[in-house]
C-alpha positions in Angstrom: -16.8 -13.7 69.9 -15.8 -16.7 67.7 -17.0 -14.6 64.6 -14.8 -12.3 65.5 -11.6 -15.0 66.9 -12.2 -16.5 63.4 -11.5 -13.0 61.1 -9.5 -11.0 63.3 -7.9 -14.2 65.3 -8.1 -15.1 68.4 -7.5 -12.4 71.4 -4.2 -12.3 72.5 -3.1 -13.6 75.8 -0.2 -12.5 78.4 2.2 -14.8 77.6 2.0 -14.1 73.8 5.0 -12.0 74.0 5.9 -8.2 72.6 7.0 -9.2 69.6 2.9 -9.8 68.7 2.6 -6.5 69.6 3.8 -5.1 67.5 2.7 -6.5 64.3 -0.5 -4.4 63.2 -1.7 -7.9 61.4 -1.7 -10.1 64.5 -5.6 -10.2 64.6 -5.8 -11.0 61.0 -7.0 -14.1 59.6 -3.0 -16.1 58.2 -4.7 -16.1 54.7 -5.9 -12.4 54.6 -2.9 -11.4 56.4 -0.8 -13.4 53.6 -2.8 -11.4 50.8 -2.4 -8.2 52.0 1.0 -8.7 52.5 1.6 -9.9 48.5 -0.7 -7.0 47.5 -0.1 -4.2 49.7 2.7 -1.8 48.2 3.7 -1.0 51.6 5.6 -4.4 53.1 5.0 -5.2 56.6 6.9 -7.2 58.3 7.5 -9.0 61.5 10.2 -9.9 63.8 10.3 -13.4 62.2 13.5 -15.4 62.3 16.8 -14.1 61.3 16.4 -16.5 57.9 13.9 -14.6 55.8 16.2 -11.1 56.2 19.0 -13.4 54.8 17.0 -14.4 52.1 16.2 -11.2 51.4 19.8 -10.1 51.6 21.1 -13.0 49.1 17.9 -11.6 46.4 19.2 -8.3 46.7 22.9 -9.3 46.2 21.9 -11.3 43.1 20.1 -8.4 42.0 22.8 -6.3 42.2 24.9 -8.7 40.8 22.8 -8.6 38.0 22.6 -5.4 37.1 26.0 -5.3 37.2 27.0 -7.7 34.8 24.2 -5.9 32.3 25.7 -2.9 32.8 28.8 -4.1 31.8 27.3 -5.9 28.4 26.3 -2.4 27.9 29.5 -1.0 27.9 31.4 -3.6 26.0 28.8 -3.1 23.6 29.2 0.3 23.0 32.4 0.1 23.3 32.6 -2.6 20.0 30.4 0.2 18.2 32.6 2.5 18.5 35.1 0.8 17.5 33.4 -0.4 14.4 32.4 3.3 13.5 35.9 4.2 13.6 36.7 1.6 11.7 34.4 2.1 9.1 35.4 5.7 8.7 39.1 4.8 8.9 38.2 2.2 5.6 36.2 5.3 4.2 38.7 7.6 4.2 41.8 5.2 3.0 39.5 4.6 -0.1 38.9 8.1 -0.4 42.4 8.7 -0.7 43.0 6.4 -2.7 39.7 7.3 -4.7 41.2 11.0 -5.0 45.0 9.8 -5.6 43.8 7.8 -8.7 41.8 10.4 -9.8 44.9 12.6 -9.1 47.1 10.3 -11.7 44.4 9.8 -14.3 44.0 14.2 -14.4 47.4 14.3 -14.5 49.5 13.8 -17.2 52.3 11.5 -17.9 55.7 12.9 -19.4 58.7 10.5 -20.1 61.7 12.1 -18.4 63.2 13.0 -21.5 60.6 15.8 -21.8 61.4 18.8 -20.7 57.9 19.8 -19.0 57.6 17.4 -16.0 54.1 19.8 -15.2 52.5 17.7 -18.2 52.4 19.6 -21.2 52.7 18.2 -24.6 51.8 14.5 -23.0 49.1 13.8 -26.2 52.6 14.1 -28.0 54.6 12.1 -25.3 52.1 8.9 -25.8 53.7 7.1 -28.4 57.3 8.2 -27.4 59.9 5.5 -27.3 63.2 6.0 -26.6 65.7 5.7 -29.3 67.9 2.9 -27.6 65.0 0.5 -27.7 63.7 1.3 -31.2 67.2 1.2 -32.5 67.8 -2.7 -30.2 64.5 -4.2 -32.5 66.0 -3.7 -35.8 69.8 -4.7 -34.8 71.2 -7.5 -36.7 72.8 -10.1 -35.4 77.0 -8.5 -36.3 75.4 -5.6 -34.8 74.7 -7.3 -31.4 78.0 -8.5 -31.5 79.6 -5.8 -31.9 77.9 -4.0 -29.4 79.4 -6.3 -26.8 82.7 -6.2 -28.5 82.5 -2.2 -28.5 81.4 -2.8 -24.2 84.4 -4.5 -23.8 87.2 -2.0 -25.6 85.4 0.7 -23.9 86.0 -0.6 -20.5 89.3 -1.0 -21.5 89.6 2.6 -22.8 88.1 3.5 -19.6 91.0 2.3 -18.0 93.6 4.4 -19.0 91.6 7.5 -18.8 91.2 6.4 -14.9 95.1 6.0 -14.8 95.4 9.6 -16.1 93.2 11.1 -13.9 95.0 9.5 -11.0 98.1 10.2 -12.7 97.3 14.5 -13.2 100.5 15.3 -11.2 102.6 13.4 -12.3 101.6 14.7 -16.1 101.8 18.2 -15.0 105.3 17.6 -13.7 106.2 16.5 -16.9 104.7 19.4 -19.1 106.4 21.7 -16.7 109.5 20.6 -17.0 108.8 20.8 -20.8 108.3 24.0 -20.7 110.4 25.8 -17.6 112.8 23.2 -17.1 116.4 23.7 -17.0 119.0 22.4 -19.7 120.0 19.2 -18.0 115.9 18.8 -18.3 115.5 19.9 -21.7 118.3 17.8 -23.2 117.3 14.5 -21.3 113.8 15.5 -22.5 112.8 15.0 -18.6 114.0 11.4 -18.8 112.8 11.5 -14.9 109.8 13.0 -15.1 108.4 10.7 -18.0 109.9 7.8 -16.0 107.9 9.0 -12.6 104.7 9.0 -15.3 104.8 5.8 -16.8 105.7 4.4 -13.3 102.6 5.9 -12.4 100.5 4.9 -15.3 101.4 2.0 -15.4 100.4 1.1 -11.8 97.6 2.6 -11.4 96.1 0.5 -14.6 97.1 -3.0 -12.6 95.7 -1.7 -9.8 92.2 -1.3 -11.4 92.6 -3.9 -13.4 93.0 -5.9 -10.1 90.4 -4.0 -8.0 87.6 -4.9 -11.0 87.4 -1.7 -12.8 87.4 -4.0 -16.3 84.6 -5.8 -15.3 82.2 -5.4 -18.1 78.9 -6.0 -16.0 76.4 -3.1 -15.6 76.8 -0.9 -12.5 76.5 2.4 -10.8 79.2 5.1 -11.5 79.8 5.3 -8.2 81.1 1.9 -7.9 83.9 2.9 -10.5 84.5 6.0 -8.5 85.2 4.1 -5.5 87.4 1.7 -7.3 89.5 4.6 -9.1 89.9 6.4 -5.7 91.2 3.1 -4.0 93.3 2.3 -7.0 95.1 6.0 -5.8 95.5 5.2 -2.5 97.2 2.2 -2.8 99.4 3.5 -5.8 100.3 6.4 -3.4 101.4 3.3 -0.8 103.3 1.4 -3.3 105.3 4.9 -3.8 106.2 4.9 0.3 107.6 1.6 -0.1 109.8 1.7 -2.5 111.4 5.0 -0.7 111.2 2.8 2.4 112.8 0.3 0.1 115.5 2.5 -1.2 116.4 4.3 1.9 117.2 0.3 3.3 119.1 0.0 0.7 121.3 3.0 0.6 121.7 2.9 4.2 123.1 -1.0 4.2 120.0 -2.1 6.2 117.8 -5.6 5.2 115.2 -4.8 2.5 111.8 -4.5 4.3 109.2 -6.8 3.4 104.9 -5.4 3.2 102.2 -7.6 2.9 100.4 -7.6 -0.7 98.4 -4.2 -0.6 95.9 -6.2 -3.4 94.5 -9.6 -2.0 94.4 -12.6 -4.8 90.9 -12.8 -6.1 90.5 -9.4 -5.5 88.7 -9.1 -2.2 87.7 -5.5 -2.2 84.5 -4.3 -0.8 83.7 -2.7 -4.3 84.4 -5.9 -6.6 82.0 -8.8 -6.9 83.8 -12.1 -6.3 83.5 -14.5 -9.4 85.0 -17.6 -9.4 88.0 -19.0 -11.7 88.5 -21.8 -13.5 91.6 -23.9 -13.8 94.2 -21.9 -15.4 95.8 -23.5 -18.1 99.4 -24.4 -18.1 100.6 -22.4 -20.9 98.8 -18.8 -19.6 100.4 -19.9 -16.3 104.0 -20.4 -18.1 103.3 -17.0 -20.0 102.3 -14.7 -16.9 105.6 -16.0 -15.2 107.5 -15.0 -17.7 106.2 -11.7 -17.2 106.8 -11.7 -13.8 109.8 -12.5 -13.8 110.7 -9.2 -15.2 109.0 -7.1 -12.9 110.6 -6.0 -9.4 109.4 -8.0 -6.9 107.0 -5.2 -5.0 104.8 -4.5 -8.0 104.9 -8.4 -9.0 101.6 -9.5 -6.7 99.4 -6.4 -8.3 100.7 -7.4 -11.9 99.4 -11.2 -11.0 96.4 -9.8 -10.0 96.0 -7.8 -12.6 96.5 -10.2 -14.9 93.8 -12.4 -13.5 91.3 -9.4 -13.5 92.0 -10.0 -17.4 91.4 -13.3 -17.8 88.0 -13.1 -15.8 87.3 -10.4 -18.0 88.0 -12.2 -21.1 85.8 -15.2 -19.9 83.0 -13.0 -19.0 83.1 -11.7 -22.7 83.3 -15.5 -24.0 80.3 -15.9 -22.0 78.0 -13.0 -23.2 79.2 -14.1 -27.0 78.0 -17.5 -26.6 74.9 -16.8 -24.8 74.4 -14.1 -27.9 75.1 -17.0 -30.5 72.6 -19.1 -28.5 69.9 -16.6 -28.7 70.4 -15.8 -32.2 70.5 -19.8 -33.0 66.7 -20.1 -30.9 65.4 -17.0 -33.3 66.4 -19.0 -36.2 65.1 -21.9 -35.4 61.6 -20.0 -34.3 61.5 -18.5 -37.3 61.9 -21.6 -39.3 58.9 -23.1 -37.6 57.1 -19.9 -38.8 57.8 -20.3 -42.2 59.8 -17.0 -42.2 63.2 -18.2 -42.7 65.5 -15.7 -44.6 68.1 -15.7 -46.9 70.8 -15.6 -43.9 69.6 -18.2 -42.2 69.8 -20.5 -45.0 73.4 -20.1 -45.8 73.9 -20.4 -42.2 72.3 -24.1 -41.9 74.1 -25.1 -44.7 77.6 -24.0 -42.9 76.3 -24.9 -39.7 76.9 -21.5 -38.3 
């Protein structure tokens, strides 16, 4: 039997317990039992202690731990594709628009908006348009450059009083209708009041824009000139509720009422750019009292401002003249250099012009 004892183990005993039992490879040789076990697909195991179920537990934790963080590599990854195929078709489809959109301009053709055809047509007879202004400011001479800044500055000026008369329409058609329909007394003081109420009126309303900025001679939008002529109105149509505040005072024995300068000094309107002033010099100041001094005293703080407007507007023209002067004196001098001095420029070296 030791044969046997030594393959299938020895027999078991009594006191070996139920536990032995029940394992089907008690009589197996600890080797064989041990090879069986790595090789056999079916595991078998025994009641051993409570520490190799553990270890079996913690394996099969990390295992699922595992799989769990590779499944979420997965994910992340196909999330990143996704995201890179989206934007790769988002990149492909901004360049075909813009592929198709510069195709789109190249088909089409360009007009200058002096054409009247914006659809295109005639454009091989729009290529070598340029607009008359430009070809007309390359072959300017130097007076006619001048003048040109001269001619800015009377028409602002002339722009002026046609602003004054727009503002100034009822008063104008007061006065032609009492030309026409008024009564004798009218007719023989050739409405002395109505002419009076008009030049009152013109003559406001052109310190009042002369005050606001409208002589400015700087480039800007109409609407900026619209604004100024409609504020110019408003506060001509105040001036006219003081003075009957004014007068009524006065008839009726009461203090004169005093108002606070409807134009601010400097100008400080929304619609007028702020410049700054230089020193004013004594005899300007000594002339525009004088003229003060024979104005009432409501309508003397827009005829000061006015005034100013004037003499900003008159340094701004000083300015453009010079820097013309200094522009023409650089295209003489380059020209020299060239070789291609003309006749002109001659006489002006020699006179230091």
């Amino acid at each position: 039997m030791g044969l046997f004892d030594g393959w299938f183990g020895p027999s078991s005993s009594s006191g070996s317990g139920s536990s032995n039992e029940s394992d089907p490879l008690r009589r197996l040789d600890p080797k064989l039992r041990d090879y069986l076990q790595r090789e056999s697909p079916i595991k078998y195991t025994d009641d051993k202690p409570s520490s190799t179920a553990g270890s079996a537990q913690q394996q099969q934790r990390q295992h699922d731990h595992h799989a769990q963080l590779l499944e979420q590599q997965q994910q992340q990854q196909q999330q990143q594709q996704i995201q890179q195929r989206q934007h790769q078709k988002s990149a492909s489809d901004a360049a075909a628009t813009a592929a198709a959109a510069a195709a789109h301009n190249l088909n089409e053709p360009q007009v200058p908006p002096q054409s009247l055809y914006p659809d295109g047509r005639y454009a091989d007879i729009w290529k070598t348009y340029r607009p008359l202004a430009a070809v007309e400011a390359e072959t300017k001479t130097d007076h006619e450059k001048l003048m040109d800044v001269l001619d800015a500055f009377k028409e602002r000026k002339a722009q002026i009083g046609r602003a004054a008369l727009e503002n100034c329409a009822d008063e104008q058609m007061d006065w032609n209708a009492c030309m026409k329909s008024g009564d004798l007394v009218a007719r023989m003081t050739m409405c002395r009041a109505e002419v009076q109420k008009f030049e009152h009126c013109y003559m406001t309303q052109s310190r009042l824009l002369k005050a606001l900025g409208y002589l400015a001679t700087y480039d800007r939008p109409p609407a900026v000139d619209e604004e100024i002529q409609m504020r110019a109105d408003a506060l001509y149509h105040r001036i006219r509720e003081q003075e009957a505040a004014i007068a009524k005072a006065k008839e009726e024995g009461r203090p004169v009422p005093t108002f606070a300068p409807l134009v601010e000094r400097g100008g400080k309107v929304a619609a007028v750019e702020k410049e700054k002033e230089e020193e004013i010099p004594a005899a300007t100041a000594e002339a525009w009292r004088g003229k003060l001094e024979k104005l009432p005293e409501e309508q003397r703080a827009a005829e000061e401002e006015a005034l100013r407007a004037e003499r900003r507007a008159n340094l701004e023209l000083s300015t453009k003249i010079h820097g013309l002067w200094e522009e023409q004196a650089k295209e003489r001098a380059a020209r020299k250099e060239r070789g291609e001095q003309t006749l002109v420029d001659k006489v002006r070296g020699v006179f230091g012009a």
